[in-house]
Legacy VTK file of the C-alpha trace (Angstrom):
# vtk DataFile Version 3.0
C-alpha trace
ASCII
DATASET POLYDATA
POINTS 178 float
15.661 -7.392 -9.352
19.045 -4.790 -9.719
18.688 -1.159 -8.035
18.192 1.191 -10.624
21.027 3.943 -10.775
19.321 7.031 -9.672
18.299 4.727 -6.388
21.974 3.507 -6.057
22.959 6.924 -5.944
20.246 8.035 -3.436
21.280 5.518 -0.948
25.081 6.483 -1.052
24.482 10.313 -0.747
22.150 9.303 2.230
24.504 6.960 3.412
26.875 9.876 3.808
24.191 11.900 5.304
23.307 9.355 8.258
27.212 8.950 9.083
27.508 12.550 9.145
24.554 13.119 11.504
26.202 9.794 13.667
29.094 11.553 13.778
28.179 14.902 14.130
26.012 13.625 17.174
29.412 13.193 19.265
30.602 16.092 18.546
27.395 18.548 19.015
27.049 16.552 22.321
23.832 18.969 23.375
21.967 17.196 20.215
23.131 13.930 20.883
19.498 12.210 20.708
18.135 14.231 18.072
20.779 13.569 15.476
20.745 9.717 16.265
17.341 9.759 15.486
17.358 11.747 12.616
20.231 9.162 11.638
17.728 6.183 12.080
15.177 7.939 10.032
17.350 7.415 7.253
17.433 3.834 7.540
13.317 3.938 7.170
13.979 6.321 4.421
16.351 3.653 2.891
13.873 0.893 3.610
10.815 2.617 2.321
12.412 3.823 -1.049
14.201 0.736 -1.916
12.894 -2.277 0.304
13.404 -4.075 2.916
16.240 -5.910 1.495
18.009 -2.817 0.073
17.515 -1.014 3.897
18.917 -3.666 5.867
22.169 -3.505 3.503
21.813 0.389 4.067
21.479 0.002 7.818
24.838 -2.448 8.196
26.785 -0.163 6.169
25.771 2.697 8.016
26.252 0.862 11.672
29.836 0.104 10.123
31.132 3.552 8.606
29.682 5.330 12.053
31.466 3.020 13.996
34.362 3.285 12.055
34.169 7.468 11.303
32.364 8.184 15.063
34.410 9.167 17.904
31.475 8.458 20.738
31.226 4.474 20.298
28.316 4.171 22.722
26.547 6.723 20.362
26.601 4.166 17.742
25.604 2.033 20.065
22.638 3.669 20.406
22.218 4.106 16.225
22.371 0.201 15.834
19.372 0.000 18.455
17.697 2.627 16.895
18.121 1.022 13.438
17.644 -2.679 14.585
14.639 -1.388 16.122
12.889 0.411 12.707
14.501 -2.902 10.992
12.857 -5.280 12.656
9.763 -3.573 12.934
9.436 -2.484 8.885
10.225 -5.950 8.434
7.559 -7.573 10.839
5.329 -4.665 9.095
6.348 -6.301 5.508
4.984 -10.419 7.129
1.994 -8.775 8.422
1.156 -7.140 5.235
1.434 -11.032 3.538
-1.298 -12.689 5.419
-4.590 -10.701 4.543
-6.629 -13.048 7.182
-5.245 -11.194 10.217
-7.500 -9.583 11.837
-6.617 -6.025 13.907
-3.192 -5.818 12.571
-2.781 -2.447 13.758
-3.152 -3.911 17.380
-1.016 -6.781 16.468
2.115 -4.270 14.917
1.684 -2.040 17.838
2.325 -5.367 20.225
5.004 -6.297 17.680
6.482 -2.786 18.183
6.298 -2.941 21.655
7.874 -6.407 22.805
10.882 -5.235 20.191
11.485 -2.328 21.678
11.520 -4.278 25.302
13.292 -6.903 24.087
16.479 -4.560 23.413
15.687 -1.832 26.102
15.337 -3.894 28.647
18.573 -5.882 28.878
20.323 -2.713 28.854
18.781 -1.067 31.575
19.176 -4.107 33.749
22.655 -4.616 32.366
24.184 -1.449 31.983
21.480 1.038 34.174
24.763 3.760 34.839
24.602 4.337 30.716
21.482 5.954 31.581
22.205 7.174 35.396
25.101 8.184 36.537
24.160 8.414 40.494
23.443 5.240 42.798
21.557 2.242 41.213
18.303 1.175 43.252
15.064 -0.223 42.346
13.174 3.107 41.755
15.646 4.419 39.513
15.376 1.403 37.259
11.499 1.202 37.379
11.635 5.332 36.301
14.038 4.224 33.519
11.531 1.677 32.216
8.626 3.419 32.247
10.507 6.727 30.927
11.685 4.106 27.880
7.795 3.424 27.247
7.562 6.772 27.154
9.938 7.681 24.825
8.938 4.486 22.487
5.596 6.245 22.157
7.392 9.351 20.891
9.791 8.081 18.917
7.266 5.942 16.938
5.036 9.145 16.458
7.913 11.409 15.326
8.988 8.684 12.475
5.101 8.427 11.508
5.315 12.070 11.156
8.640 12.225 9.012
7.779 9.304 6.770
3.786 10.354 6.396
4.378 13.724 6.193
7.624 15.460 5.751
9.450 12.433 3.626
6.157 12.307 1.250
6.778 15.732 0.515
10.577 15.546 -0.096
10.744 12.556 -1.967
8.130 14.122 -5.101
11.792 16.158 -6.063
13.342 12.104 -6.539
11.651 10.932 -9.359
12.451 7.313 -8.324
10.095 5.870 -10.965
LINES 1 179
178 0 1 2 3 4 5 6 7 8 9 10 11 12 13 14 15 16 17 18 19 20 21 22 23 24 25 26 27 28 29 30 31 32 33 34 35 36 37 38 39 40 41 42 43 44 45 46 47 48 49 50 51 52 53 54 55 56 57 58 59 60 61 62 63 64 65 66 67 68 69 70 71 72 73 74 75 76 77 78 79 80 81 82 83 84 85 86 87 88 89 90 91 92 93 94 95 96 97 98 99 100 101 102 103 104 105 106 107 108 109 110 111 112 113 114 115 116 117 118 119 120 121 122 123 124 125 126 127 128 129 130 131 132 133 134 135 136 137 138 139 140 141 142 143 144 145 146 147 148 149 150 151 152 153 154 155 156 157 158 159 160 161 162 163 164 165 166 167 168 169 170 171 172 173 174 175 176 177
């Protein structure tokens, strides 16, 4: 199935929009997390408008054009974990959706979400802990730094259920995709 026109065009203009925010995130450096975020919100956007295979197109070309356009390369870093992140999980969403015999599936996706998440915050805190702190390394610091990610994969999940359930249901009436 081709992309209809109007959708083409959607996805370029916010294509432009997500590099701008990735961009403008190392330059308004007191915003930093808030504009990568709204950045990976796009990539949902991208996935839940045109699919999953139409996102994860949207979501390399975006990690490419920041890294290419951005001046903070660890901020695009942190858009490409952002994005693999709502990737991965939209597309476990999409097999879990298949099989109708699964029982609690919200339990299931929120385990789904959960080891994901782990699985590429983890190896960076252990890796690279002075990304996140800049003072001496012990084993408090890290254990703060994992449970503060927990904490923040809690909020993040709840602020892109709010955008896409709310605030993108109400923007996207103005499309007329269909």
């Amino acid at each position: 199935m081709f992309l209809s026109t109007k959708k083409l065009a959607f996805l370029g203009l916010l294509l432009a929009i997500t590099v701008m925010l990735v961009v403008a995130s190392g330059i308004l450096e007191f915003n930093t997390l808030f504009l990568l975020v709204a950045a990976s919100f796009c990539i949902g956007v991208a996935i839940r408008e045109c699919g999953l295979r139409y996102g994860i197109g949207f979501y390399i070309a975006s990690v490419l054009l920041s890294f290419i356009l951005a001046p903070n390369k660890l901020y695009v870093f942190t858009f490409l974990c952002f994005g693999l992140y709502l990737s991965l999980t939209d597309l476990a969403w999409e097999v879990l959706a298949r099989h109708k015999t699964i029982r609690n599936t919200k339990m299931i996706f929120w385990f789904i979400r959960f080891f994901l998440f782990n699985l590429l915050y983890i190896p960076i805190i252990l890796l690279l802990p002075n990304l996140f702190y800049q003072g001496k390394i012990n084993t408090p610091i890290i254990g703060i730094l994992l449970l503060g990610g927990q904490f923040g994969l809690v909020l993040y999940d709840r602020a892109y259920n709010y955008f896409q359930n709310s605030l993108w249901n109400k923007i996207r009436t103005h499309f007329h995709f269909d």
